[in-house]
Backbone as numpy.savetxt, mean C-alpha at the origin, in Angstrom:
# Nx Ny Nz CAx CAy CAz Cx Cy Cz
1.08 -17.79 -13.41 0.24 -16.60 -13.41 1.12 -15.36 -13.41
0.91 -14.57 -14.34 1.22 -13.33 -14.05 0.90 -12.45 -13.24
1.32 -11.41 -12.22 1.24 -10.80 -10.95 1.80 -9.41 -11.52
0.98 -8.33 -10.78 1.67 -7.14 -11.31 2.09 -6.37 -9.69
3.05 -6.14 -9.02 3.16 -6.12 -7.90 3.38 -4.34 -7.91
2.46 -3.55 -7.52 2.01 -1.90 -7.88 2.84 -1.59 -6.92
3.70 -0.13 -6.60 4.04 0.00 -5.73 4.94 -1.00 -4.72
5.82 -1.43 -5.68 6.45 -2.87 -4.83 7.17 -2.21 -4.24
7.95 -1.27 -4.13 9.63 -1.25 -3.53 10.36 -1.81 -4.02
11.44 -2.40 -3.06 12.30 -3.08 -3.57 12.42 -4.37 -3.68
10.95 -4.82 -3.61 10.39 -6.04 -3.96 9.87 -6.97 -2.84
9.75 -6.59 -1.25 9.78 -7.56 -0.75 8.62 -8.83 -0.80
6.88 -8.66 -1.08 6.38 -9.66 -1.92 7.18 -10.01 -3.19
7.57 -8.91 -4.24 7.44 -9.83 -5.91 8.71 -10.82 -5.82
9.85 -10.21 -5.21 10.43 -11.34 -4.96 10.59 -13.23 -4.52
9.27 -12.85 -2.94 9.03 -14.22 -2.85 8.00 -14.59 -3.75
6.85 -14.02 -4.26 6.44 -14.47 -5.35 6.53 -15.35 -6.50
8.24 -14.58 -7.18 8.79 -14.89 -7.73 9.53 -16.39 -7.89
10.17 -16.18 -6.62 10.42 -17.35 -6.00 9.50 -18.88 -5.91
8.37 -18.18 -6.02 7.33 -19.29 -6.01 6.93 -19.87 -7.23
7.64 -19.40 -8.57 7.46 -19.80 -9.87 6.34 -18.50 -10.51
5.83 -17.52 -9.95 5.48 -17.00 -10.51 5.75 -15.68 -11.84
5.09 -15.07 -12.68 5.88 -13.92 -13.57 5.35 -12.52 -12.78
6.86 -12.20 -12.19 6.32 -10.86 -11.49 6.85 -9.74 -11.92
5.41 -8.34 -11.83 6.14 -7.63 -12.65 5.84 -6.35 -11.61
7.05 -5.66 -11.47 6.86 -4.50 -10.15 6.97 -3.32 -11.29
6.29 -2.31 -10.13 6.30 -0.88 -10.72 6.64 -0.22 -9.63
6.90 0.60 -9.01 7.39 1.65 -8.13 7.82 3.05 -8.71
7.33 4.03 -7.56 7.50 5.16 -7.98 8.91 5.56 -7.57
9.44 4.91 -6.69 11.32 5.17 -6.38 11.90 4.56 -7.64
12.22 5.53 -8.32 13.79 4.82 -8.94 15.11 3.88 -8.17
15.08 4.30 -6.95 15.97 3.63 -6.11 15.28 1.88 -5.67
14.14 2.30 -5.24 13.61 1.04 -5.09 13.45 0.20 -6.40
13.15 0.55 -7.69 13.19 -0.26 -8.79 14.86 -0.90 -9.22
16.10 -0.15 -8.58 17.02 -0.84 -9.04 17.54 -1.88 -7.92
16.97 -1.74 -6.68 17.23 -2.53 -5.53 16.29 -4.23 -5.98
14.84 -3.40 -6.20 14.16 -4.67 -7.12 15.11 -5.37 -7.75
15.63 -5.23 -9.28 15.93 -5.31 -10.73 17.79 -5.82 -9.87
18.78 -5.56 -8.96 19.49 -6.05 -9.05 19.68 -6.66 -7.65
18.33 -7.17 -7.09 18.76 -8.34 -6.20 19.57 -9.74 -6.31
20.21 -10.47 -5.84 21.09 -11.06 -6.19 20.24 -12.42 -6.33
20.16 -13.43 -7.48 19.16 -14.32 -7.49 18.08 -13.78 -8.23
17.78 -12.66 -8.60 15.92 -11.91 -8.62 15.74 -12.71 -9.39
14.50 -13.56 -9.48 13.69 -14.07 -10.66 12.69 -13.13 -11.24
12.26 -11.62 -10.81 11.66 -10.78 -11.10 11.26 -11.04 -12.51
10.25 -10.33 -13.15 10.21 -10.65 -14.35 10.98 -9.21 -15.22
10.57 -8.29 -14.41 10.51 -7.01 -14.97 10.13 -5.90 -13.44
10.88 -4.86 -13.41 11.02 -3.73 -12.10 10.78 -2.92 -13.14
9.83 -1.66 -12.80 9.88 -0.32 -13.89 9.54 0.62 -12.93
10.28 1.91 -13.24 9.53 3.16 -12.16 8.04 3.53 -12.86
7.08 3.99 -12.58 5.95 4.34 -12.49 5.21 4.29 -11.44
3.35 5.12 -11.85 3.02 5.72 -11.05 1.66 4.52 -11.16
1.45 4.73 -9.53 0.16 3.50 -9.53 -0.96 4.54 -9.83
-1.02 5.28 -10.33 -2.23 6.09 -10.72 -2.20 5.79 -12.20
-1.25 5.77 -12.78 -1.35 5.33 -14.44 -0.19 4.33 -14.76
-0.98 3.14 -14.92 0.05 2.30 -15.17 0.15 1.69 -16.88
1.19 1.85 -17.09 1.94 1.48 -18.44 1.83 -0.03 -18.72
0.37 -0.96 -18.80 -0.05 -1.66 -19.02 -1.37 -1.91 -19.78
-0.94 -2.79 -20.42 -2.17 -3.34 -21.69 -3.47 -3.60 -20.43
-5.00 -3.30 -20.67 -5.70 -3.83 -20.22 -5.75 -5.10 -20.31
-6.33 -5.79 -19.12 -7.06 -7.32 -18.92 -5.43 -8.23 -19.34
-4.25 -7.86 -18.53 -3.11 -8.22 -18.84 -2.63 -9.38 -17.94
-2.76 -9.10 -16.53 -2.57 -9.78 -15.24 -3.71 -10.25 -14.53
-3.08 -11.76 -14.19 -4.45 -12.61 -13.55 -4.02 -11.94 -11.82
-3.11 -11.39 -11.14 -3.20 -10.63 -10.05 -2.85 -9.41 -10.02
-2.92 -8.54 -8.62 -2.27 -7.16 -8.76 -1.82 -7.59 -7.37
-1.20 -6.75 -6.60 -0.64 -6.40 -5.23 -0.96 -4.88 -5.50
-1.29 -4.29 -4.34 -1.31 -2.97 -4.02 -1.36 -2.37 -2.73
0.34 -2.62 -2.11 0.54 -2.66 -0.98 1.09 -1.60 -0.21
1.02 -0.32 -0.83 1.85 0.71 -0.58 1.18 2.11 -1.04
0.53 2.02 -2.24 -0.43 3.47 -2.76 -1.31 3.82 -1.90
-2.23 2.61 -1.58 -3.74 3.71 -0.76 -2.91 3.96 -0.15
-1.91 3.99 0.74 -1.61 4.89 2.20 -0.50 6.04 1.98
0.26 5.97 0.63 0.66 6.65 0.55 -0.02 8.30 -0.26
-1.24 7.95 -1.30 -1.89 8.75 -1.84 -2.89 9.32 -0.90
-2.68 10.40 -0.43 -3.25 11.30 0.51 -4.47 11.55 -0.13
-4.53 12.17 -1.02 -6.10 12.29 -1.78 -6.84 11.03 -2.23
-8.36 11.09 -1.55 -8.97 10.29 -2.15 -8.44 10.08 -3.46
-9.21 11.03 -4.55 -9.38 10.65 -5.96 -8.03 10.13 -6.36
-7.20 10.07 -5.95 -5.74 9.50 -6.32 -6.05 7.90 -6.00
-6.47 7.92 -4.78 -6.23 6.45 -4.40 -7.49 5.63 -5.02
-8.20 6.37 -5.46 -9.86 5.59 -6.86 -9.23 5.72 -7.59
-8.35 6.66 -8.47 -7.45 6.63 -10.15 -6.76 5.27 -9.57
-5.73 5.08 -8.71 -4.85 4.05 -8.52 -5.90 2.77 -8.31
-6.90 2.51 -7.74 -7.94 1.43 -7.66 -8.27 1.14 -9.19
-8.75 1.75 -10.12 -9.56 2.24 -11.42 -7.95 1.32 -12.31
-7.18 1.69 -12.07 -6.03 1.63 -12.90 -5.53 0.20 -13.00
-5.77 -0.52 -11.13 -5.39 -1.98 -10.95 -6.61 -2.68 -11.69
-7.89 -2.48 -11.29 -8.97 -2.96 -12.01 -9.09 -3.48 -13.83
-8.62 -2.13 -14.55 -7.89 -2.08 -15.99 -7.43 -3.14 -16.28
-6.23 -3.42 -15.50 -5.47 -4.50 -15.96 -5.46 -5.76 -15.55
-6.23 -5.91 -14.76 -6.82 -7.71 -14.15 -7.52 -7.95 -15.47
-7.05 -9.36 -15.12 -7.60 -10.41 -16.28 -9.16 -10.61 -15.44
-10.16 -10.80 -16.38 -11.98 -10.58 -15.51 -11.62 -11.89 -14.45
-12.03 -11.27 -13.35 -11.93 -12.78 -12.49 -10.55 -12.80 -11.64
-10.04 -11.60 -11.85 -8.72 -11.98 -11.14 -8.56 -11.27 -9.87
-7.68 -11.56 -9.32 -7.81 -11.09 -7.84 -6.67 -10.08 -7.43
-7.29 -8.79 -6.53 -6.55 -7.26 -6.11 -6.04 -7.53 -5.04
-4.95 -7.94 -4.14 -4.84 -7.58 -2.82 -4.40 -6.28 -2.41
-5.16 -5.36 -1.80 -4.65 -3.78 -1.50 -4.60 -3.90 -0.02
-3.90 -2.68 0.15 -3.41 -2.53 1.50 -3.88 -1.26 2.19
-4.41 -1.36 3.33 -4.55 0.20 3.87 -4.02 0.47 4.99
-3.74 0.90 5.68 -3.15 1.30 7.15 -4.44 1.91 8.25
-4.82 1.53 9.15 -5.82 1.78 10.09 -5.59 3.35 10.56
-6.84 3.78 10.65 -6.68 4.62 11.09 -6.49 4.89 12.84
-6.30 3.67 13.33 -6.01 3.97 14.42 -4.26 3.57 14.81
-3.83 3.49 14.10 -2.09 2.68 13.98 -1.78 3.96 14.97
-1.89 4.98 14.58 -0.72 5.79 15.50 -1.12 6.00 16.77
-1.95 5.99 17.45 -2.94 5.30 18.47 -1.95 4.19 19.39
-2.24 3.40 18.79 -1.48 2.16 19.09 -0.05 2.32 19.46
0.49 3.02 18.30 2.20 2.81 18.40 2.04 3.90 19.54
1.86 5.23 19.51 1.85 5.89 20.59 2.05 5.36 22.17
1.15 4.03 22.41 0.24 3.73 23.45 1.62 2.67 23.75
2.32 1.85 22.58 3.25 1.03 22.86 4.81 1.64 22.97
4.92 3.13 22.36 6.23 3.60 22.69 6.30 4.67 23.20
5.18 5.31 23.84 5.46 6.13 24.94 5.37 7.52 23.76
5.14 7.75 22.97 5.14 8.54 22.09 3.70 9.73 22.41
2.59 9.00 23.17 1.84 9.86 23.52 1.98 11.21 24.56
2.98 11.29 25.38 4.01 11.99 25.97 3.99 13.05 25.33
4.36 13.00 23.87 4.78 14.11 23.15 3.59 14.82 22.67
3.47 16.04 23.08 2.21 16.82 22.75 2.20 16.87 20.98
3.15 17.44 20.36 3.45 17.03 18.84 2.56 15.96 18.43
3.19 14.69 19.08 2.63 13.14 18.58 0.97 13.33 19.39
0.68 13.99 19.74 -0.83 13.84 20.35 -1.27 14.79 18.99
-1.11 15.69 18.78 -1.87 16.56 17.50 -1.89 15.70 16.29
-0.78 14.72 15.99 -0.52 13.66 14.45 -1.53 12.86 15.39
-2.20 12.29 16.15 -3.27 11.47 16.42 -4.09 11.91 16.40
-4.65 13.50 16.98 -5.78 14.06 16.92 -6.75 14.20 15.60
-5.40 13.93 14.43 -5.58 14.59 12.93 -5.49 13.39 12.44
-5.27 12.43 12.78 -5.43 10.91 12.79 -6.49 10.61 12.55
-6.83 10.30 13.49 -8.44 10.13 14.06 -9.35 10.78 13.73
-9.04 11.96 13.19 -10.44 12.88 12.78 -10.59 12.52 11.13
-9.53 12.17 9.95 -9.82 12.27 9.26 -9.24 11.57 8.42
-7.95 11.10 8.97 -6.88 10.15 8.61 -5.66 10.68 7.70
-5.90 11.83 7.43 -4.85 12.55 6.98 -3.24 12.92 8.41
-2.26 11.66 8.14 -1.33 12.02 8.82 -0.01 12.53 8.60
0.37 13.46 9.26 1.62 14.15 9.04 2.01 14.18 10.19
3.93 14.39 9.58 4.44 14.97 11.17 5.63 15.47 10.29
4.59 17.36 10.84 5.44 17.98 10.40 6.77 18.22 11.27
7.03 18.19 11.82 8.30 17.58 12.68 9.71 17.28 11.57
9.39 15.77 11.29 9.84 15.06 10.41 10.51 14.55 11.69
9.84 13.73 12.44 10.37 13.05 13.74 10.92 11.24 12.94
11.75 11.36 13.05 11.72 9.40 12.69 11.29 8.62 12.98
10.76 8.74 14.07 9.91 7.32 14.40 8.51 7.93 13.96
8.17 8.99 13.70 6.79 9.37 13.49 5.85 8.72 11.90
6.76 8.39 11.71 5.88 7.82 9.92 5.80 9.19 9.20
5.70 8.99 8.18 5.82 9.89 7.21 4.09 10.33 6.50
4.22 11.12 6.02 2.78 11.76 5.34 2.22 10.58 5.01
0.97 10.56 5.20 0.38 9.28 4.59 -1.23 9.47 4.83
-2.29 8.26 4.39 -4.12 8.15 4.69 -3.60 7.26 5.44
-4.63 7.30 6.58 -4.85 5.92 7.02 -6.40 6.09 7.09
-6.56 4.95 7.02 -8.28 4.30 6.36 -8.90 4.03 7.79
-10.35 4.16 7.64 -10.89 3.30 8.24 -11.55 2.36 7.57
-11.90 0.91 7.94 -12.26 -0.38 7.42 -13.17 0.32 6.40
-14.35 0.63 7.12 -15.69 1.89 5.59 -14.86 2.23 4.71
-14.19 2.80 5.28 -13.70 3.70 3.89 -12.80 3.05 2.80
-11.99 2.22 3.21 -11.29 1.29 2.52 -12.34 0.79 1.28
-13.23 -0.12 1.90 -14.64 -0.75 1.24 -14.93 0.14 0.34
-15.45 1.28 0.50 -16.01 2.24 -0.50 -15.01 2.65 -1.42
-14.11 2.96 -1.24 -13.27 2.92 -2.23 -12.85 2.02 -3.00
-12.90 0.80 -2.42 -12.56 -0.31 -3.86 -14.25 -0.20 -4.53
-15.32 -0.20 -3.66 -16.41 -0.51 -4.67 -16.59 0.47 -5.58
-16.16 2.18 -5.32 -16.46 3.27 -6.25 -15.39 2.51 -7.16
-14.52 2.19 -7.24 -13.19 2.07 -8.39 -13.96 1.32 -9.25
-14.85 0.55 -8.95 -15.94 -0.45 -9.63 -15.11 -1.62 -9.62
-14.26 -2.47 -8.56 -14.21 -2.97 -8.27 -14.87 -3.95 -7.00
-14.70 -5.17 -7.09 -15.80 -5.91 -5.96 -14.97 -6.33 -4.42
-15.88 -5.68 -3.93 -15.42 -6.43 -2.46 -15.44 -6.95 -1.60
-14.43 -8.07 -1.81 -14.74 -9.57 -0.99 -14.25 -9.42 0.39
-13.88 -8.84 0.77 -13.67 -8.85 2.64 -12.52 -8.01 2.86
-12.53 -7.44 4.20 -11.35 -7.11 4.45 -10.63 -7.26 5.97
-9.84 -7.50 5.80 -9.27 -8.62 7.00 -8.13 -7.78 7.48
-8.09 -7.53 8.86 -6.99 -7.01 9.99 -5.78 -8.53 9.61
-4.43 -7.74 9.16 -3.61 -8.53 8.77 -2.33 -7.62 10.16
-2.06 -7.64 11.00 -2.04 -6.88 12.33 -2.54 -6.55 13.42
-3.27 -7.20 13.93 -4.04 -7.13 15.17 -3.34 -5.89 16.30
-4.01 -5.51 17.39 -3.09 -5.27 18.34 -2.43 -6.41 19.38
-1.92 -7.80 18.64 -1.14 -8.23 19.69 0.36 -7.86 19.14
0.66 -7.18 18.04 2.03 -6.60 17.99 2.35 -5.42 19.44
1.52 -4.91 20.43 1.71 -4.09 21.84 2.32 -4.52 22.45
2.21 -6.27 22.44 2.58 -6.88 23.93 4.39 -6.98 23.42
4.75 -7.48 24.40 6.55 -7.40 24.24 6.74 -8.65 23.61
């Protein structure tokens, strides 16, 4: 099966994928991450290319999978993250299957609660703005703080694959909060 792995990085699914006999084909918007892809040592990759998961440089009805493990949370605007939904949809073979990724909107919540980060009045405002809307920043540019990003709530996730006019079959906490305990 062919796999189109959106937003891979530096491959860490298309690689084992790959590994698994499959034809994997990554896109990423880092140039850096597409050559970390493209010259892993071993890569069975099929193909690493820079591009944008909002328009991807693929034939429709091309790939019997997608991965899309990195756009919704990095595309801050809705309509970005429906163009990038709209775009994986395109290129599935009818019948084929999307795995996308979203980040909770309660993650910084959590990490806060597990590294003491709530302390920091800063890190209490990136939760306040969290939680209200899921638009997170830290303007800081603190390192442990995560970088600009959506985080979803479960609804909203849903609605957005179904506006993309894609179908949706479930969506499953792949992270629980037992990553808190030590």
């Amino acid at each position: 099966a062919a796999i189109l792995d959106i937003g891979g990085g530096p491959g860490a699914y298309g690689h084992w994928l790959a590994d698994q006999g499959y034809e994997v084909h990554l896109v990423d918007a880092m140039p850096l991450h597409v050559e970390l892809a493209k010259n892993r040592e071993g890569s069975r990759i099929a193909s690493a290319t820079v591009g944008d998961a909002r328009y991807l440089e693929r034939e429709d009805e091309s790939v019997d999978a997608a991965l899309l493990m990195g756009p919704l949370y990095h595309l801050t605007e809705r309509s970005d993250r429906i163009q990038s939904l709209k775009e994986a949809a395109r290129v599935l073979k009818p019948g084929a299957l999307l795995c996308a990724v979203g980040i909770s909107r309660f993650a910084s919540s959590m990490d806060g609660l597990r590294k003491g980060f709530l302390d920091d009045p800063s890190f209490q405002r990136i939760v306040e703005q969290d939680l209200r809307d899921g638009q997170h920043r830290n303007p800081g540019d603190h390192p442990f703080y995560f970088t600009t990003a959506f985080f979803h709530h479960p609804d909203e996730l849903k609605t957005e694959v179904q506006e993309s006019g894609l179908q949706h079959e479930v969506t499953l906490g792949i992270e629980g909060p037992g990553w808190l305990l030590q």
